[in-house]
PDB file of N, CA, C and O in Angstrom:
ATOM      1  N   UNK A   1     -63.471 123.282 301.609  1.00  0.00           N
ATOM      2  CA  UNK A   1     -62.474 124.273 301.980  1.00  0.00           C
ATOM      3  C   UNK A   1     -61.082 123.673 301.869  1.00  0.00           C
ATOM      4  O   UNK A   1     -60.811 122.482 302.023  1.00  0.00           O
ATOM      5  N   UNK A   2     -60.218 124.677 301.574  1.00  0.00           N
ATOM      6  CA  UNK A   2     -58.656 123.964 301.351  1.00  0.00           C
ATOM      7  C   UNK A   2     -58.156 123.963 302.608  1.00  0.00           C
ATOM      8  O   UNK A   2     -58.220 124.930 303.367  1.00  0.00           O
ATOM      9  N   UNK A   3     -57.515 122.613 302.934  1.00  0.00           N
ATOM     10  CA  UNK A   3     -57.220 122.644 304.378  1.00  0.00           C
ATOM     11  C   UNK A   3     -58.175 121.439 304.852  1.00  0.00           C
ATOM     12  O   UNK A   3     -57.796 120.491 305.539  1.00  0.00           O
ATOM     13  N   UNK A   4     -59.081 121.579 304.517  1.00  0.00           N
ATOM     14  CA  UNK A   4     -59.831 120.253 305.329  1.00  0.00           C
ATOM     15  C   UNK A   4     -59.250 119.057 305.491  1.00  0.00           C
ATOM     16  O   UNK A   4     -59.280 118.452 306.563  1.00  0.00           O
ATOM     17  N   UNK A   5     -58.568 118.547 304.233  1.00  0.00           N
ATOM     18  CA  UNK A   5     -58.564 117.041 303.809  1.00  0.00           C
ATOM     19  C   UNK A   5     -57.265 116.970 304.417  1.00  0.00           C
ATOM     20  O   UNK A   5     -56.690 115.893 304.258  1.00  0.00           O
ATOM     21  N   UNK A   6     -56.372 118.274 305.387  1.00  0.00           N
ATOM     22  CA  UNK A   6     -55.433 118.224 306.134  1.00  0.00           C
ATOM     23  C   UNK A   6     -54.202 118.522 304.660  1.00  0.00           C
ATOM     24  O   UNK A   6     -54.278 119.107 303.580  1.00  0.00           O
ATOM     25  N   UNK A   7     -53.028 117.661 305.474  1.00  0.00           N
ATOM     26  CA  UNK A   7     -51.687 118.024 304.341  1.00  0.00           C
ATOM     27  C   UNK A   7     -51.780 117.542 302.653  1.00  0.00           C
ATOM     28  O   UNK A   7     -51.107 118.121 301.801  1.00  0.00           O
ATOM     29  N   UNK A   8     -52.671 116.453 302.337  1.00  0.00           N
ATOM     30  CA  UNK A   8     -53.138 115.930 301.008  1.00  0.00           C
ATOM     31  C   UNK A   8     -54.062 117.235 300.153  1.00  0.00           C
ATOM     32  O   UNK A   8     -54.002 117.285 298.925  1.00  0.00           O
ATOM     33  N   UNK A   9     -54.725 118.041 300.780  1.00  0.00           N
ATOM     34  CA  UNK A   9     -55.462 119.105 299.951  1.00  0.00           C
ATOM     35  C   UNK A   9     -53.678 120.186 299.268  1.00  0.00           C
ATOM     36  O   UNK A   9     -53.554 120.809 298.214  1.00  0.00           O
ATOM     37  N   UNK A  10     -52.602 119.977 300.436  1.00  0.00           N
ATOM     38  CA  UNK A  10     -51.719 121.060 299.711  1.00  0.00           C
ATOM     39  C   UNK A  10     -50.887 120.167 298.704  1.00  0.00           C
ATOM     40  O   UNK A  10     -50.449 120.602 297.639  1.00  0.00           O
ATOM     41  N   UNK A  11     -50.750 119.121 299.070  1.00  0.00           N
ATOM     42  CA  UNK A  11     -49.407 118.007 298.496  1.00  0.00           C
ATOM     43  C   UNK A  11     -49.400 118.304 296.663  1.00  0.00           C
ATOM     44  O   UNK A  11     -48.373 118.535 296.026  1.00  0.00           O
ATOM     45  N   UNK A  12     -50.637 118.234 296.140  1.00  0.00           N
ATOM     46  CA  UNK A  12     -50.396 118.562 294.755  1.00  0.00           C
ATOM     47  C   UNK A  12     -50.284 119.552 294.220  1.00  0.00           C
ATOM     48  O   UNK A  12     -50.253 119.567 292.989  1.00  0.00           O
ATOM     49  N   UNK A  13     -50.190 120.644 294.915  1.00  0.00           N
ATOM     50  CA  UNK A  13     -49.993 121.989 294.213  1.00  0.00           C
ATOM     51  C   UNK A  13     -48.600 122.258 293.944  1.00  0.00           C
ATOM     52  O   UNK A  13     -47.536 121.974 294.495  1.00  0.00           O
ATOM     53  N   UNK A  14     -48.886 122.776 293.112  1.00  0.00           N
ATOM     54  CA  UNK A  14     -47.635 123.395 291.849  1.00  0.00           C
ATOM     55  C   UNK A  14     -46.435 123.845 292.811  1.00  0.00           C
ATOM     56  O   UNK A  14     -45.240 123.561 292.730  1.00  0.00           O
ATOM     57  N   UNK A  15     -47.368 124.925 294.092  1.00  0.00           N
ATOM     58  CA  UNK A  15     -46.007 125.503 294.700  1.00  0.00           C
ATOM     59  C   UNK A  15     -45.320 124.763 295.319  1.00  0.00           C
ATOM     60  O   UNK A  15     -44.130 125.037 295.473  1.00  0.00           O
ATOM     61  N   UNK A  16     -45.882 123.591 295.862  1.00  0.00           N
ATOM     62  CA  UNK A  16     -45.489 122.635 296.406  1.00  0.00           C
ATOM     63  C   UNK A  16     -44.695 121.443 296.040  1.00  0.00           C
ATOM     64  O   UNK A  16     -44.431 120.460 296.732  1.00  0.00           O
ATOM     65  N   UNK A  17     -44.293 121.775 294.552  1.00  0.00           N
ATOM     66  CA  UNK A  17     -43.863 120.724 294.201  1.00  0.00           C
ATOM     67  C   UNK A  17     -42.234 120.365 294.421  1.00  0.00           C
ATOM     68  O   UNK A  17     -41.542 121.379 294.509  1.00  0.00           O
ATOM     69  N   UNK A  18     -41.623 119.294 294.508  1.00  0.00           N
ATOM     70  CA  UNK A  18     -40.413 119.215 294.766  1.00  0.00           C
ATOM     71  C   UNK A  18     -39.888 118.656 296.333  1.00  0.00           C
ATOM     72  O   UNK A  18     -38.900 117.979 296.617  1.00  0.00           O
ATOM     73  N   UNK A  19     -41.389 119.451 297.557  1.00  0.00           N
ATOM     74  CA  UNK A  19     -41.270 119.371 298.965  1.00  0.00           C
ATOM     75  C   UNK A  19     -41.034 118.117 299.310  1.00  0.00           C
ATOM     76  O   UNK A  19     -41.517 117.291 298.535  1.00  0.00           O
ATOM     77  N   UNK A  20     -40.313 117.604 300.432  1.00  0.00           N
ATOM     78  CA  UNK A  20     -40.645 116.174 300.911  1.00  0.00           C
ATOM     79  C   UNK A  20     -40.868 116.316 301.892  1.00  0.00           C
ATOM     80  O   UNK A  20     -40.095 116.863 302.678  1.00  0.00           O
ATOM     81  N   UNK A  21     -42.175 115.806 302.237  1.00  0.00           N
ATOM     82  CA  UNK A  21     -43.418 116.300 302.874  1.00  0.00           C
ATOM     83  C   UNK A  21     -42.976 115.026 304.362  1.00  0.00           C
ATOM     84  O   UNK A  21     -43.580 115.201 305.421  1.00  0.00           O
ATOM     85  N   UNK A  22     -42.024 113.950 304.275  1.00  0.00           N
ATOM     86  CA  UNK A  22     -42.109 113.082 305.191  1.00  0.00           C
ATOM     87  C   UNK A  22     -41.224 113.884 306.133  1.00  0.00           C
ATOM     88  O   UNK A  22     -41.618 114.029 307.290  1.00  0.00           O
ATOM     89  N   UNK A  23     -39.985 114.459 305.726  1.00  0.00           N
ATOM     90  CA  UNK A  23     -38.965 115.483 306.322  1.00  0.00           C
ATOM     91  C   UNK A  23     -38.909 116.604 306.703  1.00  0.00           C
ATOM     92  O   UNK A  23     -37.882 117.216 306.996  1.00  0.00           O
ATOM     93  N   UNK A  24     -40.540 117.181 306.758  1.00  0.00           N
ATOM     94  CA  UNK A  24     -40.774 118.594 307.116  1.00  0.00           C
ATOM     95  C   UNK A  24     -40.969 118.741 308.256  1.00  0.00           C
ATOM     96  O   UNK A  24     -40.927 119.935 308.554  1.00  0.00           O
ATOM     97  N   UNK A  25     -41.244 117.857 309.379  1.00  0.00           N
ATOM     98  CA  UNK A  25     -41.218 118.351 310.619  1.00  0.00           C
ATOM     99  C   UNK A  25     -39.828 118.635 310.979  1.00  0.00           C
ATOM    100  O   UNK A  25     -39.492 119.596 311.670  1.00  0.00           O
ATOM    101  N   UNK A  26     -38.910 117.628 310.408  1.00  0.00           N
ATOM    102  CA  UNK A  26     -37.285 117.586 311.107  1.00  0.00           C
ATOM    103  C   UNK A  26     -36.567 118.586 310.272  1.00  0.00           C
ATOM    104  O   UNK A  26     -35.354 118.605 310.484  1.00  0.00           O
ATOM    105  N   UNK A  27     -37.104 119.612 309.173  1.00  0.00           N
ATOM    106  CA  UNK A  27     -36.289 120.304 308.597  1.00  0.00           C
ATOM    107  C   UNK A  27     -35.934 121.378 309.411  1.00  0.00           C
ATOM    108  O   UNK A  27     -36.860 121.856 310.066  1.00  0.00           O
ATOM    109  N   UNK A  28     -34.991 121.807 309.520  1.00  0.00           N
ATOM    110  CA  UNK A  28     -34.409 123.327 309.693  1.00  0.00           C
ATOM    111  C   UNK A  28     -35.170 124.597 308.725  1.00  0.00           C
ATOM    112  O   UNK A  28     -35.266 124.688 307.501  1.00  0.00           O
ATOM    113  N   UNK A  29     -35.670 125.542 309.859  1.00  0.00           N
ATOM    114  CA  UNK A  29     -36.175 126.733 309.569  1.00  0.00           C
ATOM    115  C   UNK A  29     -35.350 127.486 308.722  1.00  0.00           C
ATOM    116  O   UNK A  29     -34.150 127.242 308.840  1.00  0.00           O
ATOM    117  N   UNK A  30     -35.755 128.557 307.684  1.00  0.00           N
ATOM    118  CA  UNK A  30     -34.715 129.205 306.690  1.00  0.00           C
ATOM    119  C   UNK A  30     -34.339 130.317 308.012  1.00  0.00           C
ATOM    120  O   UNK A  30     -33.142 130.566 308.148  1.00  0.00           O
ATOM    121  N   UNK A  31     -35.147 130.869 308.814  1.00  0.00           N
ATOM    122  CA  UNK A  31     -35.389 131.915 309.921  1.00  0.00           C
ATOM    123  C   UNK A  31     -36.441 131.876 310.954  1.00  0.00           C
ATOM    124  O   UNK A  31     -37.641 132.082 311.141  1.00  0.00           O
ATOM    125  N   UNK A  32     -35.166 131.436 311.622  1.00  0.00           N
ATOM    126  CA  UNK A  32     -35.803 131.498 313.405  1.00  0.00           C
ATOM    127  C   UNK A  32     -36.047 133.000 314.230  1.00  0.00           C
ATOM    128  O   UNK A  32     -35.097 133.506 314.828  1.00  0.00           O
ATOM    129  N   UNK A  33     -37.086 133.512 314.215  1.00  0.00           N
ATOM    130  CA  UNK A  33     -36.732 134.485 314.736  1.00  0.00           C
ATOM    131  C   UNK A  33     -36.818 134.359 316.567  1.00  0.00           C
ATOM    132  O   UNK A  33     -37.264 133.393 317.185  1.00  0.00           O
ATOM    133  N   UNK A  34     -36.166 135.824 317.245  1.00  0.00           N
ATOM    134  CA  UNK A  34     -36.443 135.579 318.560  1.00  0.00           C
ATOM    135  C   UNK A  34     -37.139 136.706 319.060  1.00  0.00           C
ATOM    136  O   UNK A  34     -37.246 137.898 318.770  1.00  0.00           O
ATOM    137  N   UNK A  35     -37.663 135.765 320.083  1.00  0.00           N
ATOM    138  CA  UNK A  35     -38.277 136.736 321.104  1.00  0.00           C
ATOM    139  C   UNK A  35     -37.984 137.110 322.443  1.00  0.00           C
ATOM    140  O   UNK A  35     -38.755 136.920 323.383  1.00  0.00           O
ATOM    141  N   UNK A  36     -36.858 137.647 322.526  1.00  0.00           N
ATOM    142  CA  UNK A  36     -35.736 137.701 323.337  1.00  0.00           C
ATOM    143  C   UNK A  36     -36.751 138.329 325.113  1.00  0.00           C
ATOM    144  O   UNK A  36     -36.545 138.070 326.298  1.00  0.00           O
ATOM    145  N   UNK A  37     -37.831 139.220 324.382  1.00  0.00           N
ATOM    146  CA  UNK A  37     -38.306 140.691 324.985  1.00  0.00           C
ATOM    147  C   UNK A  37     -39.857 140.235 325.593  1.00  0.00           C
ATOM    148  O   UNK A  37     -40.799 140.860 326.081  1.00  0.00           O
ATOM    149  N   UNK A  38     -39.574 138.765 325.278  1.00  0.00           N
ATOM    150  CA  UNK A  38     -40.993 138.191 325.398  1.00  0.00           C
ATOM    151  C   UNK A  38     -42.588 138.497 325.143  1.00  0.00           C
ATOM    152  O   UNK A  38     -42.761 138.894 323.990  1.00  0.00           O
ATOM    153  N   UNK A  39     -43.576 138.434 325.769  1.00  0.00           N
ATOM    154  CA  UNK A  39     -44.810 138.388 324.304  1.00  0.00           C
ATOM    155  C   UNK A  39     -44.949 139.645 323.851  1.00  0.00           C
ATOM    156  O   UNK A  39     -45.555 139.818 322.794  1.00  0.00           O
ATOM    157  N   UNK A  40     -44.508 140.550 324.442  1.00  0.00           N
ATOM    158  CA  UNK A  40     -44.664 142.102 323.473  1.00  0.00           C
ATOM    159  C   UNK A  40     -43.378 142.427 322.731  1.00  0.00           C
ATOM    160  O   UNK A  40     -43.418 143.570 322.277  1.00  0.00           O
ATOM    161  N   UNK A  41     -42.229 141.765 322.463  1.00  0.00           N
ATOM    162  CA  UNK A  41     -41.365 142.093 321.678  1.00  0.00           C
ATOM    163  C   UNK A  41     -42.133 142.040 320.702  1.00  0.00           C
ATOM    164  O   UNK A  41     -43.245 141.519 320.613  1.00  0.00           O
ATOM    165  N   UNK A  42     -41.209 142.876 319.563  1.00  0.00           N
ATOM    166  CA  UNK A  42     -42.206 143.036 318.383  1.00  0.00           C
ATOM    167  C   UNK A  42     -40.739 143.957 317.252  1.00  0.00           C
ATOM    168  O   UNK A  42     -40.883 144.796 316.363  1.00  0.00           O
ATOM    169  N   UNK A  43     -39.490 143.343 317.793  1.00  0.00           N
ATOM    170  CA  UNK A  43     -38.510 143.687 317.218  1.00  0.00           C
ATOM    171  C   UNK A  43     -38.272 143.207 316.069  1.00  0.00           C
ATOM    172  O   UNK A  43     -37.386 143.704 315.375  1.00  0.00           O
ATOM    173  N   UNK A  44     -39.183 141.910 315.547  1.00  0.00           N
ATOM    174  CA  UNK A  44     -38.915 141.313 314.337  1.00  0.00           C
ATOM    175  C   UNK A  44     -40.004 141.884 313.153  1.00  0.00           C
ATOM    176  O   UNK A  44     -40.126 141.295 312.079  1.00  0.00           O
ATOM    177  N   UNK A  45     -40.747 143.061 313.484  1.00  0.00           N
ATOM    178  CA  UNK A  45     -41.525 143.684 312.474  1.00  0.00           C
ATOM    179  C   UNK A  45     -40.567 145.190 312.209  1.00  0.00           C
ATOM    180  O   UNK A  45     -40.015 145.911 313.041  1.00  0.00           O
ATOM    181  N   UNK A  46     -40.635 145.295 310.790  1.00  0.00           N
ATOM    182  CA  UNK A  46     -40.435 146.362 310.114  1.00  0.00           C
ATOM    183  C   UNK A  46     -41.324 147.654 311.038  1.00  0.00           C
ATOM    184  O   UNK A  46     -42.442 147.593 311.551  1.00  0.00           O
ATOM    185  N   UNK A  47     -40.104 149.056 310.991  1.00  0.00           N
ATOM    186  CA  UNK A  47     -41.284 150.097 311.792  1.00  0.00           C
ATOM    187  C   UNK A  47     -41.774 150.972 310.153  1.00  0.00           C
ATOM    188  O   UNK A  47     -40.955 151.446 309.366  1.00  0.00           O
ATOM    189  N   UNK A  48     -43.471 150.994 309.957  1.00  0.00           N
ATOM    190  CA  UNK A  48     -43.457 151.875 309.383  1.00  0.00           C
ATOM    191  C   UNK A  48     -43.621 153.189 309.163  1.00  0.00           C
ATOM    192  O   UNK A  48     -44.643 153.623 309.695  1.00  0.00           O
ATOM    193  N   UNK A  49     -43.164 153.758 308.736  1.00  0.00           N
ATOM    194  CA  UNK A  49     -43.165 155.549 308.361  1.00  0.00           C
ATOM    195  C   UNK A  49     -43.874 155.818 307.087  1.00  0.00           C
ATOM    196  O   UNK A  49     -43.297 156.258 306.093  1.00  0.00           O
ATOM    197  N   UNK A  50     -45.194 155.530 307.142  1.00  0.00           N
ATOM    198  CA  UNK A  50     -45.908 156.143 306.032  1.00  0.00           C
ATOM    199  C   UNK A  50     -47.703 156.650 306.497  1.00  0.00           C
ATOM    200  O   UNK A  50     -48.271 156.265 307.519  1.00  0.00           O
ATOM    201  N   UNK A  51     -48.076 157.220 305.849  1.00  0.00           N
ATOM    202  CA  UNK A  51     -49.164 157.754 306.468  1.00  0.00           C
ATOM    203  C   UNK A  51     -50.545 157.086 306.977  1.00  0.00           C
ATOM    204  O   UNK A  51     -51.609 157.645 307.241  1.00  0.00           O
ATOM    205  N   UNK A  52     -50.094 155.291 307.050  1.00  0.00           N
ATOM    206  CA  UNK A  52     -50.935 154.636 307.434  1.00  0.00           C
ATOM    207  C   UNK A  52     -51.112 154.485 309.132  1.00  0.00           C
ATOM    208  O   UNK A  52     -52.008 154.165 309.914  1.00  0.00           O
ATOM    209  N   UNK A  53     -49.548 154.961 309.201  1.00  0.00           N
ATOM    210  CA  UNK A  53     -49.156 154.780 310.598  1.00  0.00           C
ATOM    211  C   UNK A  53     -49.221 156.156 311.536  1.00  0.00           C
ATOM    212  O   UNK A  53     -48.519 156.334 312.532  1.00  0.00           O
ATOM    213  N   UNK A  54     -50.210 157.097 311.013  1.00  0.00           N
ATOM    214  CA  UNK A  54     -49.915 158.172 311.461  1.00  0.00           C
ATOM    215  C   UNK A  54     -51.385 158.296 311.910  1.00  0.00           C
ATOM    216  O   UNK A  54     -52.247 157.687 311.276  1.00  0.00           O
ATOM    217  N   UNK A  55     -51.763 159.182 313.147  1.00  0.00           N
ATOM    218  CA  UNK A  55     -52.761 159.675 313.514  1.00  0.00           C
ATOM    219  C   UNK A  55     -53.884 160.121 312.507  1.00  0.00           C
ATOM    220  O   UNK A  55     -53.564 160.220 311.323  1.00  0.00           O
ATOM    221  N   UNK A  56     -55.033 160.367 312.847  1.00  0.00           N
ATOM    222  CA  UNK A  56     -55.559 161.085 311.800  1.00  0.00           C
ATOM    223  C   UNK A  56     -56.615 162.008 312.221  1.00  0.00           C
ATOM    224  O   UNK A  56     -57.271 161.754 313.231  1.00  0.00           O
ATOM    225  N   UNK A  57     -56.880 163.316 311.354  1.00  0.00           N
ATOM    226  CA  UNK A  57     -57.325 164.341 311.939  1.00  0.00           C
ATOM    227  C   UNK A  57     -59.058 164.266 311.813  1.00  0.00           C
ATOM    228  O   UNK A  57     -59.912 163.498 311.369  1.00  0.00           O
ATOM    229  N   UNK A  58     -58.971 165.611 312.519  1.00  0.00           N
ATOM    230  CA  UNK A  58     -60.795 165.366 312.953  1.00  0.00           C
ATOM    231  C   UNK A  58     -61.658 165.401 311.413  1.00  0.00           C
ATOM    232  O   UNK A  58     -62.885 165.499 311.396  1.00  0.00           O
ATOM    233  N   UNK A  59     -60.937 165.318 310.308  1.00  0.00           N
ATOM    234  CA  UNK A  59     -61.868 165.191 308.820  1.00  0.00           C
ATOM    235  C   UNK A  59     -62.404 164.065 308.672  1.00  0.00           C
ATOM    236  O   UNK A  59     -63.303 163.800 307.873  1.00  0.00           O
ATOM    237  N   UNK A  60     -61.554 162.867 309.916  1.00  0.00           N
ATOM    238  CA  UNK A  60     -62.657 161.359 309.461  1.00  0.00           C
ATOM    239  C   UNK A  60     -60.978 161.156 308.159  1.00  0.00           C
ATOM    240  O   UNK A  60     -60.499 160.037 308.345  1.00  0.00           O
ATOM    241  N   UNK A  61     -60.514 161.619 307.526  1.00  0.00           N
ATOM    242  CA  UNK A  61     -59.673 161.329 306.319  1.00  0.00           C
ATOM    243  C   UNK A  61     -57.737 161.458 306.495  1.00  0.00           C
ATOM    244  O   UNK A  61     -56.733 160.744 306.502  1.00  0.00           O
ATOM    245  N   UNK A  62     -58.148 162.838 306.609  1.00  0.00           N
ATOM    246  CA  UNK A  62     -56.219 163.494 306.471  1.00  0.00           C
ATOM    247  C   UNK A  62     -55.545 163.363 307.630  1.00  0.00           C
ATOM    248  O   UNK A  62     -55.549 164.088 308.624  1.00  0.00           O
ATOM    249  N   UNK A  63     -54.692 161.890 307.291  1.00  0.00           N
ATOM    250  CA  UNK A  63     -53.572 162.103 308.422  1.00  0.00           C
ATOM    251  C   UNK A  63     -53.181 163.738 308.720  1.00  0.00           C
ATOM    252  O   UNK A  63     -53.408 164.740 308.041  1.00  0.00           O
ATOM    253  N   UNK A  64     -52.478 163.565 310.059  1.00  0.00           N
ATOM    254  CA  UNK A  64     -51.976 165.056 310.685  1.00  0.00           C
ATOM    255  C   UNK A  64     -50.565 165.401 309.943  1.00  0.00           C
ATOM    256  O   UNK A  64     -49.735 164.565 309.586  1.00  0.00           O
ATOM    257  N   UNK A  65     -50.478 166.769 309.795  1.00  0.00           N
ATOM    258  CA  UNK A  65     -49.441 166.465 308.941  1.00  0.00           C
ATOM    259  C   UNK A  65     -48.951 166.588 307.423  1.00  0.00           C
ATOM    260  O   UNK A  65     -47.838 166.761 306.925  1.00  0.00           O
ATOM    261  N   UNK A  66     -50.255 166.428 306.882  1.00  0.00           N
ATOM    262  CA  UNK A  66     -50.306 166.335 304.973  1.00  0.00           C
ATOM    263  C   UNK A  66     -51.420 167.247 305.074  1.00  0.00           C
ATOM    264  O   UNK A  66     -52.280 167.305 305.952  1.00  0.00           O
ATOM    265  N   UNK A  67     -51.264 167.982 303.994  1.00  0.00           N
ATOM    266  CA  UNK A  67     -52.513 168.581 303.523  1.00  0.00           C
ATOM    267  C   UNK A  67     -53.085 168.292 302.766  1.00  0.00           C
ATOM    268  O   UNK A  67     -52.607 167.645 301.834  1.00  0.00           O
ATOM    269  N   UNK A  68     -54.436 168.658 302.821  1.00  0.00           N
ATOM    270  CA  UNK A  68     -55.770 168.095 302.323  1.00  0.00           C
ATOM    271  C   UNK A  68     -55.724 167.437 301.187  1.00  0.00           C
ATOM    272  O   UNK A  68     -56.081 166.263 301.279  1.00  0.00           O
ATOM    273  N   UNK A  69     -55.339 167.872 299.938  1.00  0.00           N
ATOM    274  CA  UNK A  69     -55.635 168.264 298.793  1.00  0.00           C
ATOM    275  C   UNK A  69     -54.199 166.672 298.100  1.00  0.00           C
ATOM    276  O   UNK A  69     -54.255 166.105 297.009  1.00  0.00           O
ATOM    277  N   UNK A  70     -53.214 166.442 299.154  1.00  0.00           N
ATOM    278  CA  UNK A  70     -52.735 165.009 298.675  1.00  0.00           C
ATOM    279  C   UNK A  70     -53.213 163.231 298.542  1.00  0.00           C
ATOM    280  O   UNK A  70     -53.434 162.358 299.381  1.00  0.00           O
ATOM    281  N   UNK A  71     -53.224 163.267 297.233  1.00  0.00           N
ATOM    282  CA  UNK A  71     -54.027 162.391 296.562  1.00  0.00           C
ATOM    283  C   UNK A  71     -53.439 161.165 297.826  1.00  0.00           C
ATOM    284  O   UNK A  71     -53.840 160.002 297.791  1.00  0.00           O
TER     285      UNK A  71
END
């Protein structure tokens, strides 16, 4: 499994290349986020508005809202 052999299973990969792997604990984050609102803040996720996020009706299928027949 990748991951086993610890930080040496990632060190040679491609995406990885360039990293200096001795300076990564002391590097600076690109984005810190906060959690101002503590463990249920949840201000640092996107809200979505699409029909994944919507209830859904007694068909077992069609969010509430859309009719049937949208692909």
């Amino acid at each position: 499994r990748l991951g086993r052999g610890g930080a040496r299973d990632f060190q040679g990969l491609p995406l990885f290349a360039g990293l200096r792997w001795g300076s990564l604990r002391r590097a600076r984050p690109p984005f810190a986020p906060s959690a101002d609102g503590g463990a249920a803040d949840t201000s640092n996720f996107d809200v979505l508005d699409d029909c994944l996020s919507q209830p859904v009706s007694g068909d077992g299928g069609t969010p509430l809202g859309y009719p049937r027949d949208t692909p």
